[in-house]
C-alpha positions in Angstrom: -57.8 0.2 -49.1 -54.4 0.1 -48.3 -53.1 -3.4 -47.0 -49.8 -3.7 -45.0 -47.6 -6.6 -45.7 -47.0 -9.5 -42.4 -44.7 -8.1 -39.8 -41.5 -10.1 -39.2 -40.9 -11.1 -35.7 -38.7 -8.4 -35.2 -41.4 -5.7 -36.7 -44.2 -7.1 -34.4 -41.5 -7.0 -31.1 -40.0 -3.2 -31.9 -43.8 -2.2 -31.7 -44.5 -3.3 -28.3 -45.1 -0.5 -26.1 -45.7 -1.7 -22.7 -45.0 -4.8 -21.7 -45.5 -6.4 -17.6 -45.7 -10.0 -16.6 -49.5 -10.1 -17.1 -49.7 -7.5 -20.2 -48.4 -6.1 -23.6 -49.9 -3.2 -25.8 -48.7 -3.0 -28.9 -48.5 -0.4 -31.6 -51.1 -1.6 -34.4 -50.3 -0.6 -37.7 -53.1 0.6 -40.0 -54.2 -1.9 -43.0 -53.5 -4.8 -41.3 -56.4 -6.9 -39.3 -56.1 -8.4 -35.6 -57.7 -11.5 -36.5 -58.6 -13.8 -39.5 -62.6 -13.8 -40.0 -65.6 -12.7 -42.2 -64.1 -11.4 -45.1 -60.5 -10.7 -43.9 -57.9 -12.5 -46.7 -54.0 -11.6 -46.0 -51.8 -11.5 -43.2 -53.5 -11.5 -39.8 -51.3 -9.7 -36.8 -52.1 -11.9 -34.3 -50.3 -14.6 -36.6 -47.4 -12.5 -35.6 -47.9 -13.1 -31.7 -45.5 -16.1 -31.3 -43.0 -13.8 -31.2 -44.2 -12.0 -28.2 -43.8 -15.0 -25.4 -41.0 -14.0 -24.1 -40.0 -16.7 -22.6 -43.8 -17.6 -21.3 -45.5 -21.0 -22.4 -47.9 -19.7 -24.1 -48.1 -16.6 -26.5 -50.5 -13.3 -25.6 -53.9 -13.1 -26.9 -55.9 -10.4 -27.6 -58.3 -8.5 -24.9 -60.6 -6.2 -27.2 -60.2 -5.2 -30.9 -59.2 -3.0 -33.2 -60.7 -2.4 -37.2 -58.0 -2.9 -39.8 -57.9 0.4 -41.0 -57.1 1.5 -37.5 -53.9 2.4 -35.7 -52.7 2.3 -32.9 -52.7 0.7 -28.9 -54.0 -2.7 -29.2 -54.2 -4.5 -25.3 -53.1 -8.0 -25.0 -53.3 -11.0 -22.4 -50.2 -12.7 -21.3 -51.8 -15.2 -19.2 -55.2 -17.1 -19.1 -56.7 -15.3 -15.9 -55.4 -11.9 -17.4 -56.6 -12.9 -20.7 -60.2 -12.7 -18.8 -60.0 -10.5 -16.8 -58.8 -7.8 -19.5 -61.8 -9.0 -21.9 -64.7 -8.3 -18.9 -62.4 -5.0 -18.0 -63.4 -4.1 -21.7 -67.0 -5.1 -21.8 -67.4 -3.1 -18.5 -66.1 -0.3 -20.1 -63.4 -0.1 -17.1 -61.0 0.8 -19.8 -60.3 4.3 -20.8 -59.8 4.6 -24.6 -59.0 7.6 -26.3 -58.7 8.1 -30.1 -57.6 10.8 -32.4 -59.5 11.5 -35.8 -59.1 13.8 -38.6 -62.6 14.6 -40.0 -64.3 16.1 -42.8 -65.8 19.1 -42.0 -66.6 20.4 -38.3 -68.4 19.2 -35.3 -70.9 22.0 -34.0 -69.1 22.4 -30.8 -65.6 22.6 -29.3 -66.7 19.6 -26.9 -69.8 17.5 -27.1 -71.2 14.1 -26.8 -72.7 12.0 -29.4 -75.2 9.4 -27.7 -76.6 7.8 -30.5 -77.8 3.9 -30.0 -76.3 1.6 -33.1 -77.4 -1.7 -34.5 -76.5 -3.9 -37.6 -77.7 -2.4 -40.9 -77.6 -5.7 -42.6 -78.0 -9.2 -41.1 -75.7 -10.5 -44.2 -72.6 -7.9 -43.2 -73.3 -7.9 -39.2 -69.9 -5.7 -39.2 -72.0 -2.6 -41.2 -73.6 -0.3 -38.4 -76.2 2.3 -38.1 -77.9 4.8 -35.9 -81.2 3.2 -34.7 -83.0 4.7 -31.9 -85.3 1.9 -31.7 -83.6 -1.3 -31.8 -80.1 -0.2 -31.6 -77.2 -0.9 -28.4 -76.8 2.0 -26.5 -73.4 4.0 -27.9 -72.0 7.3 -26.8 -69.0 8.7 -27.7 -67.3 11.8 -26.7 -65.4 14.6 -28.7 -62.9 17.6 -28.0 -62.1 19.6 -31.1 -58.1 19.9 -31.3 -57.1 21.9 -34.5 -59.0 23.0 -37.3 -58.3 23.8 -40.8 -60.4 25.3 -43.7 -61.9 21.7 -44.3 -60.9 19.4 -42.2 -60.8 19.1 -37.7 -58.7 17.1 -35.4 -60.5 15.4 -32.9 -60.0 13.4 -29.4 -62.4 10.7 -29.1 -63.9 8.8 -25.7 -64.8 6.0 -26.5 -67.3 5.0 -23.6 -69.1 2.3 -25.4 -67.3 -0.2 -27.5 -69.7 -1.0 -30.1 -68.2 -2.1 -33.6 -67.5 0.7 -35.7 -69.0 3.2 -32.8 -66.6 6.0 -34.0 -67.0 5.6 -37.4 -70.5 6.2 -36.9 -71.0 8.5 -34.9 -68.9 11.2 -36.9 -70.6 10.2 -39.8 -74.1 11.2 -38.0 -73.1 14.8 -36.7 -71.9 15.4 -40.6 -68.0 15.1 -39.8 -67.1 11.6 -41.1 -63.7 10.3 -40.3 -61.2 10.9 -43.3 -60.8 7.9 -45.7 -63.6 6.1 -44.5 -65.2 4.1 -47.4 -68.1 2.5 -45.6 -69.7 5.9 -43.7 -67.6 8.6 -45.2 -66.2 9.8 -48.5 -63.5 7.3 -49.1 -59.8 7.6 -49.7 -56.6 5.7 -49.4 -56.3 5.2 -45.4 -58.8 5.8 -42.8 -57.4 8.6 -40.2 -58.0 6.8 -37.1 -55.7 6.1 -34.6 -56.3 4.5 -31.3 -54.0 6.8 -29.1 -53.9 6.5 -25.9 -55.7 3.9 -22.9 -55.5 3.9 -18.9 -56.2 0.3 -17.8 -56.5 -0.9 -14.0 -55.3 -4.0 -14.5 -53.5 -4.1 -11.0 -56.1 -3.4 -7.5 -54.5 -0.9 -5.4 -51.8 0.4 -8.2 -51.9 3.4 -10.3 -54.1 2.4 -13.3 -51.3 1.4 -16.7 -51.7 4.3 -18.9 -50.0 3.8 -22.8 -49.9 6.3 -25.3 -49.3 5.3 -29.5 -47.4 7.9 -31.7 -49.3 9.3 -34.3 -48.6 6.7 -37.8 -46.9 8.3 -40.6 -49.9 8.8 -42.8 -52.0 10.5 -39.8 -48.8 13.0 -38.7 -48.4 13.6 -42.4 -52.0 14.9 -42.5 -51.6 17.0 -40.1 -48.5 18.5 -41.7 -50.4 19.2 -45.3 -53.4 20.6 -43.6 -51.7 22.9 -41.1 -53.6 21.1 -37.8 -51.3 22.3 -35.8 -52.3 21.3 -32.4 -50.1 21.0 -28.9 -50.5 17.2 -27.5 -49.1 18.1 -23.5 -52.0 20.3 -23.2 -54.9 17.6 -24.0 -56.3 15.9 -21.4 -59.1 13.1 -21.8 -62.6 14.0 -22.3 
């Protein structure tokens, strides 16, 4: 697994994306986690949230999360009362998330929808997930097919349900898990998952905010080797 080294305060602020008096979203780099925890050891990137006061008495916090291996927009809270009301926009799934994913293999249609319900597969590692129809949280994700290439798709992502590694999973069930995963896939060096764009409606009777990422260097790179060539002004949310 590839680990990224702590941001300076200068790193963390040139990655802010969006920023309003109530909210930030940042540009999360891959290998590095949001939060200490569990098994995490290293640099933490909400260590590096000091920096992004900006001139407010207290520094942002984080409304959802993001894995470590993933890139991309990560929402924070720049006040208490938007601190909460961001988390319960998230658990409501008021949030529209949308991911890109380079996959093994091919899903069996162009679009589809993966409603598959997920639970813990061990109650030592409650971060290790698995499809269980029984006992499982209901989880549905949903999938437009971008690009392909002789062994390998591009994929858009919905993310409707937020449950921990959802994504993860659920390409691993349809036979197209996400490249470089080492818990559901084949492994490799970096996970090719990149949280890419989200429409919040943070503010009643405005336009919802809507944020997009660029794509990291190892994901665009990807792309580049495997010929995915695929036009990003013509994709619209599933």
């Amino acid at each position: 697994m590839t680990t990224t080294p702590p941001l300076t305060d200068q790193d963390i602020q040139t990655r802010v994306l969006y920023r309003d008096a109530l909210m930030l979203v940042l540009d999360k780099p891959a290998g590095i986690a949001v939060h200490a925890g569990g098994a995490v050891r290293g640099p933490t990137l909400d260590r590096s949230f000091e920096a992004l006061r900006y001139g407010l008495p207290r520094r942002p916090e984080l409304a959802h999360r993001l894995d470590r291996e993933t890139s991309g927009c990560l929402v924070l809270g720049r006040h208490r009362k938007s601190i909460a009301d961001l988390n319960r926009m998230f658990r409501e799934g008021r949030v529209e998330k949308i991911y890109l994913a380079v996959v093994e293999g091919a899903p069996p249609d162009e679009t589809g929808r993966i409603d598959l319900p997920l639970a813990k597969k061990d109650a030592a590692r409650g971060w290790h997930m698995k499809v269980d129809p029984e006992k499982g949280l209901p989880a549905l994700t949903a999938y437009r097919v971008l690009a392909r290439a002789a062994a390998h798709t591009l994929v858009e992502l919905n993310l409707h349900t937020g449950r921990t590694h959802q994504l993860r999973v659920h390409m691993a069930a349809i036979g197209c898990p996400i490249l470089g995963d080492r818990f559901y896939g084949n492994g490799g060096p970096m996970l090719h998952l990149h949280s890419w764009k989200v429409t919040v409606p943070l503010y009643p009777g405005r336009a919802p905010i809507r944020v997009e990422a660029p794509l990291p260097p190892h994901i665009a790179a990807t792309l580049r080797e495997r010929a995915l060539a695929w036009d990003d002004s013509a994709v619209a949310g599933v």
